[in-house]
DRENPA-3360 file (N, C-alpha, C; in nm, 2 decimals, always signed):
BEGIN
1 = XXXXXXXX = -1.17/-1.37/+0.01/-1.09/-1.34/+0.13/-0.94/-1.32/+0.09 ~ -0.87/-1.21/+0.13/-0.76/-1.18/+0.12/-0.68/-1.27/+0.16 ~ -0.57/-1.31/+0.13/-0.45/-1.39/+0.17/-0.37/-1.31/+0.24 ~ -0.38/-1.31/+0.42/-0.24/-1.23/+0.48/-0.09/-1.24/+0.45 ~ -0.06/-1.34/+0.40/+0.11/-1.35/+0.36/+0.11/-1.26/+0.27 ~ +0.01/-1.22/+0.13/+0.03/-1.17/+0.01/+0.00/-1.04/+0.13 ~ -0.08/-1.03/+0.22/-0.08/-0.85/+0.25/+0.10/-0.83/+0.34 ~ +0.16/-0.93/+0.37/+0.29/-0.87/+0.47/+0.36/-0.89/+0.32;
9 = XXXXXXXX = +0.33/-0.92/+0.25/+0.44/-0.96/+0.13/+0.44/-0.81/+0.06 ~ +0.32/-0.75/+0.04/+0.33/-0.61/+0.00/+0.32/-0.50/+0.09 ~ +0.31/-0.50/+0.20/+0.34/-0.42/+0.31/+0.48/-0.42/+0.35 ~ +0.58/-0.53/+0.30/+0.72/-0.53/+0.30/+0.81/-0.44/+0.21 ~ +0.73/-0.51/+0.12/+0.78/-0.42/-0.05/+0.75/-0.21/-0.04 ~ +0.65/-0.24/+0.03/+0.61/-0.11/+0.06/+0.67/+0.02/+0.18 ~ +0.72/-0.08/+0.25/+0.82/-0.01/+0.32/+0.97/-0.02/+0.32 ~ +1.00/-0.13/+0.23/+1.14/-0.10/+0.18/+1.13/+0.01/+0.06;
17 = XXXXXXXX = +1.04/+0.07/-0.01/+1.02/+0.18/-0.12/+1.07/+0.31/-0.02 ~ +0.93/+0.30/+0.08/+0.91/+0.36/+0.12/+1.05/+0.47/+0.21 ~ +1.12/+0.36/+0.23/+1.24/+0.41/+0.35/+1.38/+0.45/+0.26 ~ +1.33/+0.37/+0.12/+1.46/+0.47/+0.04/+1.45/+0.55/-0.03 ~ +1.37/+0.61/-0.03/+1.32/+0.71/-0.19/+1.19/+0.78/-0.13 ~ +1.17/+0.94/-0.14/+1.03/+0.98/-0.17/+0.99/+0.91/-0.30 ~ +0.85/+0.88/-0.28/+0.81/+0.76/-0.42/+0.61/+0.81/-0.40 ~ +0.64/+0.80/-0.51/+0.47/+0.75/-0.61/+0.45/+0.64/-0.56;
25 = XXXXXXXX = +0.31/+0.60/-0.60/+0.30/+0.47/-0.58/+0.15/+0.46/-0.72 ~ +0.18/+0.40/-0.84/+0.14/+0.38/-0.92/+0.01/+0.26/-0.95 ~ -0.07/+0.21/-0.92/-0.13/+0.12/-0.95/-0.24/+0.14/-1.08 ~ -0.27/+0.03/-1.17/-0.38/+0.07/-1.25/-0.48/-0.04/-1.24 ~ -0.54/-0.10/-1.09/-0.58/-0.18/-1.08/-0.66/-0.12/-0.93 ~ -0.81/-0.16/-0.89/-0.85/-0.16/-0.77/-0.81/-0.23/-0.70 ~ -0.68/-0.24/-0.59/-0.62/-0.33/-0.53/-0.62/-0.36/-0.38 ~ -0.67/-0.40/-0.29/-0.77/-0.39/-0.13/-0.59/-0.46/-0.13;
33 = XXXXXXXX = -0.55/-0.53/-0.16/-0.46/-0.58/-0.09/-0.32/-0.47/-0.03 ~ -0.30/-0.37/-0.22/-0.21/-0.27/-0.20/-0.24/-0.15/-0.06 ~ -0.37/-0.14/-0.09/-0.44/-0.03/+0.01/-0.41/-0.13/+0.18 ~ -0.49/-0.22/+0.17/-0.46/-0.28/+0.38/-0.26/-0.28/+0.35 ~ -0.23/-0.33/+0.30/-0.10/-0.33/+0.30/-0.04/-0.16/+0.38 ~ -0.10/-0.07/+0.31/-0.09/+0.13/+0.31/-0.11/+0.16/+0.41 ~ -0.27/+0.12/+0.46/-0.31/+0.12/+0.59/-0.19/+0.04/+0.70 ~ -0.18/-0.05/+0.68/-0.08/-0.10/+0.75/+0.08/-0.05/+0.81;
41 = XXXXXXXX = +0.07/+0.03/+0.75/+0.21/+0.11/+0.76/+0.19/+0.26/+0.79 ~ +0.00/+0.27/+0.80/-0.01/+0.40/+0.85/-0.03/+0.48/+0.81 ~ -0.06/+0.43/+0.68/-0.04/+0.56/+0.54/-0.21/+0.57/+0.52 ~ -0.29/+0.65/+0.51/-0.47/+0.62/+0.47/-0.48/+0.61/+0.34 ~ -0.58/+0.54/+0.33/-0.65/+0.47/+0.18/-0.81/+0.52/+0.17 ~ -0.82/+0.58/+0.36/-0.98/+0.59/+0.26/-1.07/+0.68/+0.25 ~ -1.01/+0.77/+0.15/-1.05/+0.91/+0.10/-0.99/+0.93/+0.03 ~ -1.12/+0.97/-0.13/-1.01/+1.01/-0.26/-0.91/+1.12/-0.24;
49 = XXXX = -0.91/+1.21/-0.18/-0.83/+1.31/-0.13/-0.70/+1.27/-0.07 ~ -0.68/+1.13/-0.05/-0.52/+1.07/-0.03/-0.49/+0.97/-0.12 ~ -0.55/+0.97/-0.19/-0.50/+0.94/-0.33/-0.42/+1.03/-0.41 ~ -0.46/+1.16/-0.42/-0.36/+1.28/-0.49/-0.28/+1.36/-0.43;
% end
């Protein structure tokens, strides 16, 4: 089970990136937490086609 503090904790980080900088977002790990975090802010995660 995911931990929701760790998903607002990266859904924070994710929209402080987000609001200063066009940005990449790099992971080299299967990460459900980074992705609900994405979804969370509106961004879609689920289609390889938004991945690139």
């Amino acid at each position: 089970m995911l931990c929701p503090k760790n998903r607002v904790r990266y859904a924070t980080l994710l929209d402080e990136i987000r609001r200063r900088t066009k940005s990449i977002l790099v992971t080299f790990n299967y990460d459900r937490l980074i992705e609900r975090a994405l979804e969370d802010l509106g961004i879609p995660t689920g289609f390889m086609s938004n991945y690139i």
